[in-house]
C-alpha angles and dihedrals in degrees: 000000000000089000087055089046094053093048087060104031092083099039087038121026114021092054088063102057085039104106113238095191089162091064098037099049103084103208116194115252123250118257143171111293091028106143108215139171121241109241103207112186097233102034145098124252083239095068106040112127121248110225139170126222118244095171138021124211110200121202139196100332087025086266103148108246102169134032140168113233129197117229127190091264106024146010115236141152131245133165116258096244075079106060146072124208115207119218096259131073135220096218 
């Protein structure tokens, strides 16, 4: 019987009480008029660049994952892993 408890405690038990807050944190999704931050790798939070997106690309679950900004000199796209949206809106 312990030797039966200790089989399933790992594949039953222990991944319950195990915390997913990827999966439990609802972000909004990005859409046109957004204003983000550029979030560069080797770069400062200074000088991130301030965009606005002009076009959203879903994925799989219609969750934007892509999207093409436009910044004060160009219009690019980046994924949205990449990017930070602030708490105001340009529209």
């Amino acid at each position: 019987m312990i030797q039966h408890f200790w089989n399933k405690w790992p594949s039953k038990n222990l991944t319950l009480i195990q915390s997913r807050l990827k999966w439990r944190i609802v972000q909004k999704n990005l859409e046109i008029g957004d204003l983000v931050l550029m979030r560069p790798d080797n770069s400062p939070p200074l000088q991130w660049k301030l965009g606005k997106v002009r076009e959203a690309f879903p994925g799989k679950g219609g969750k934007a994952r892509a999207v093409r900004l436009k910044t004060q000199t160009s219009e690019l796209a980046r994924q949205t892993a990449k990017l930070c949206p602030l708490p105001i809106s340009s529209t």
